[in-house]
C-alpha angles and dihedrals in degrees: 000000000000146000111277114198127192093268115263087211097024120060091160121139092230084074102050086064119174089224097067112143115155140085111308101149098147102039123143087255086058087054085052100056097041083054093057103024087057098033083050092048100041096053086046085059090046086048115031113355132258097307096068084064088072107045091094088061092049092047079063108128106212117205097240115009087231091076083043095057111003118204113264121180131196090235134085116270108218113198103210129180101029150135110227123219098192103196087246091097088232107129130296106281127222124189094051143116134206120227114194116180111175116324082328130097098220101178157343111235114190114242137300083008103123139219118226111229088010120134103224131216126197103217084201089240088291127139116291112201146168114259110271116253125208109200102189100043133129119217106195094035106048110084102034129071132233101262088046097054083053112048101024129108112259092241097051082050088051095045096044082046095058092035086058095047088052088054095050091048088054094045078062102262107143093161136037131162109219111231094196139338147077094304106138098082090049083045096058090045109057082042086060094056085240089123144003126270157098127301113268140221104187115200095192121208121351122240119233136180118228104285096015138126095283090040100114097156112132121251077254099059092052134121090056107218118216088252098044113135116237114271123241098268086060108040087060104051100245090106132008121197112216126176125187129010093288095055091051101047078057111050091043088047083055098058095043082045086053091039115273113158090204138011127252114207122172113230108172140016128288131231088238112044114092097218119037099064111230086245095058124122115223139199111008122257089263095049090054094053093050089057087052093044091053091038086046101048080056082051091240130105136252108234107197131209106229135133106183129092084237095049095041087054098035091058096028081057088049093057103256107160102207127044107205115205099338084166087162102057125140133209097269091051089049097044083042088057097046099048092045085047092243124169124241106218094190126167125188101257101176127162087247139115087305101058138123111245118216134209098206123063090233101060090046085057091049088047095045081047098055092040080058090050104046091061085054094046092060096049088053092049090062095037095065098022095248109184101247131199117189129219138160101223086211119164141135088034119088099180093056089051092091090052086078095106100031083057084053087051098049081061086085083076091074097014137045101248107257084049086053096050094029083066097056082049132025096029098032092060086049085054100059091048085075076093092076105174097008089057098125086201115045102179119097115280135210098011135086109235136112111284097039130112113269090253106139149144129216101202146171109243151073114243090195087080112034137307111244087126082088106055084068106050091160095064110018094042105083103176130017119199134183129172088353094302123120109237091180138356126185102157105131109261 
């Protein structure tokens, strides 16, 4: 919902609040990290090559070895007795199998057909679904606070970083886009199969104009001379400034060159940083469009942080694919962003349980401003049949990390329930195939279909009714699967 830093006139503790949920991708904890987490690369690469970078991750304890190295097997999985949930948000299907062969869905037999050479396992007549996607999530941020990220050892960052990633991937998350932060290193990791975790799409840096939304210099710091050398933010990848069509050509070109399998610009003010107001337009229409040019000529997308009319049309106009947040929004920006064919990254910011509290009176009224908007947002979304992704936009706050699910289920509010979950699956896995050619994982996401990946949940529930089931993974997920492998089964027998 914004970046919150720690405050450059405000060190008070009221700021640094454990329910901090929104967008803070380019916080001075962020800088922190960066400081250690590169300093600390960069000497392993000096010393021992690119794999000691990663020995804090495989020093990683996992709570039970199967989550660590989960079983694989050279023969075909068959799902039987079971109700499918497809991803589609069409209605819950019976009748139907499930044929697994490797990390691939292959088939769905009917039932009672059977598969020669298949294990088989009886699903007990309970949900089969796809594997749930956050698309505005951040990997290495979201289970430490900010003090933490500033004061703790790397290797304890490293290690809460990969834990985290185990327990989404055990709440049921097999997919997440990273909406800002060091995740390159975590992501080659859990590919390797050297931890657990969902599959990820890093962003990289954001790129921010001189006083934007990723500007965290202090007043000190400030006129900026031609020779200055790059502040620490930058120099450690968590936000790049850039200023005039060249500069942005540059910094983009950097993150595709480190990975990113799209670009994050930020394109309007936050609710949490002091000094670029919530109503304030960034990057000009011809610095945009240097960012998707640049995104475009790698065959991948720009998403922009932005929450104005003006913004929302100023960077919809310069070709951005995915509007992220974008809570005050108005008919002609919605209308704009279903006739371009834009994504609508939304998550529910509502001034609920899951809030972020502040200390000062102006940020309460921005916040008050967005959660009214966000109700709105929504309405518009299905007025004009907006195509809408969902994410939670959760970090710096580890005990609002489980709420990952509850905040899916409060969706029904605005959705009927299949829409709702339809949208963390089905549509969310179309979303992140805006990447086109960068896409690190080309199989279809989020549906279950032959052709997509094997990502998939056995669950108790009905998501006919509602889907609470979710906000209790431990107990309601049965069985977790990625790539084909079981995470966790708890099915009897």
């Amino acid at each position: 919902m914004g970046v919150p830093a720690m405050s450059r006139r405000d060190t008070s503790q009221g700021y640094l609040s454990r329910r901090n949920r929104v967008c803070q991708c380019g916080s001075v904890a962020c800088t922190l990290i960066y400081q250690r987490v590169m300093a600390d690369m960069s000497r392993r690469l000096f010393l021992g090559g690119i794999a000691a970078t990663l020995i804090p991750f495989t020093s990683l304890r996992a709570a039970d070895e199967r989550v660590r190295r989960p079983a694989t097997s050279d023969r075909p999985l068959l799902l039987t007795n079971l109700r499918l949930f497809d991803g589609s948000g069409k209605p819950v299907q019976d009748g139907v199998q499930v044929l697994i062969q490797g990390n691939v869905i292959t088939a769905l037999p009917a039932a009672g057909e059977t598969v020669e050479g298949a294990q088989v396992m009886d699903c007990q007549g309970k949900l089969v679904m796809p594997g749930l996607i956050d698309v505005h999530w951040h990997t290495m941020l979201a289970a430490i606070a900010q003090t933490t990220a500033m004061t703790a050892d790397l290797g304890y960052l490293y290690i809460a970083a990969a834990q985290e990633a185990e327990r989404t991937l055990l709440r049921g998350f097999t997919s997440i886009r990273d909406a800002g932060g060091p995740a390159f290193a975590l992501k080659r990791a859990i590919d390797e199969g050297m931890v657990p975790g969902p599959r990820i799409y890093p962003s990289g840096a954001m790129i921010s104009q001189t006083a934007g939304h990723g500007d965290f210099r202090l007043r000190s710091e400030v006129p900026r001379g031609s020779d200055t050398p790059h502040n620490l933010v930058e120099q450690r990848g968590v936000a790049m400034i850039a200023d005039g069509a060249d500069q942005v050509l540059r910094r983009v070109r950097e993150q595709l060159m480190l990975g990113a399998s799209q670009v994050k610009i930020m394109a309007g003010g936050g609710v949490a940083s002091l000094y670029d107001p919530l109503d304030s337009t960034q990057f000009s229409e011809v610095e945009v469009r240097a960012a998707v040019d640049a995104a475009a000529d790698w065959n991948t997308y720009v998403m922009a942080h932005v929450y104005t009319p003006r913004g929302i049309q100023r960077t919809i106009k310069a070709g951005v694919k995915s509007i992220e947040h974008g809570q005050l929004a108005d008919e002609a920006s919605a209308r704009m962003m279903r006739d371009e064919g834009v994504w609508w990254s939304l998550q529910p910011f509502l001034m609920d349980e899951d809030a972020n509290t502040y200390p000062d009176a102006e940020r309460r009224e921005s916040q008050r401003l967005v959660s009214e908007g966000t109700v709105n947002a929504y309405a518009l979304a299905q007025k004009y049949g907006v195509k809408t992704g969902w994410g939670t936009d959760i970090l710096f706050n580890a005990k609002n990390t489980p709420s990952q699910g509850r905040q899916l289920a409060k969706m029904v509010r605005f959705y009927d329930p299949l829409t709702a979950l339809a949208q963390a699956t089905g549509a969310n896995g179309e979303l992140l195939g805006l990447s086109g050619a960068r896409n690190p994982y080309p199989h279809v996401l989020g549906r279950i279909v032959p052709g997509a990946f094997a990502d998939l949940l056995v669950a108790d529930g009905d998501p006919a009714r509602n889907l609470d089931f979710l906000g209790d993974p431990e107990k309601n997920l049965r069985v977790i699967m990625k790539d084909g492998k079981i995470y966790k089964n708890s099915l009897s027998g």
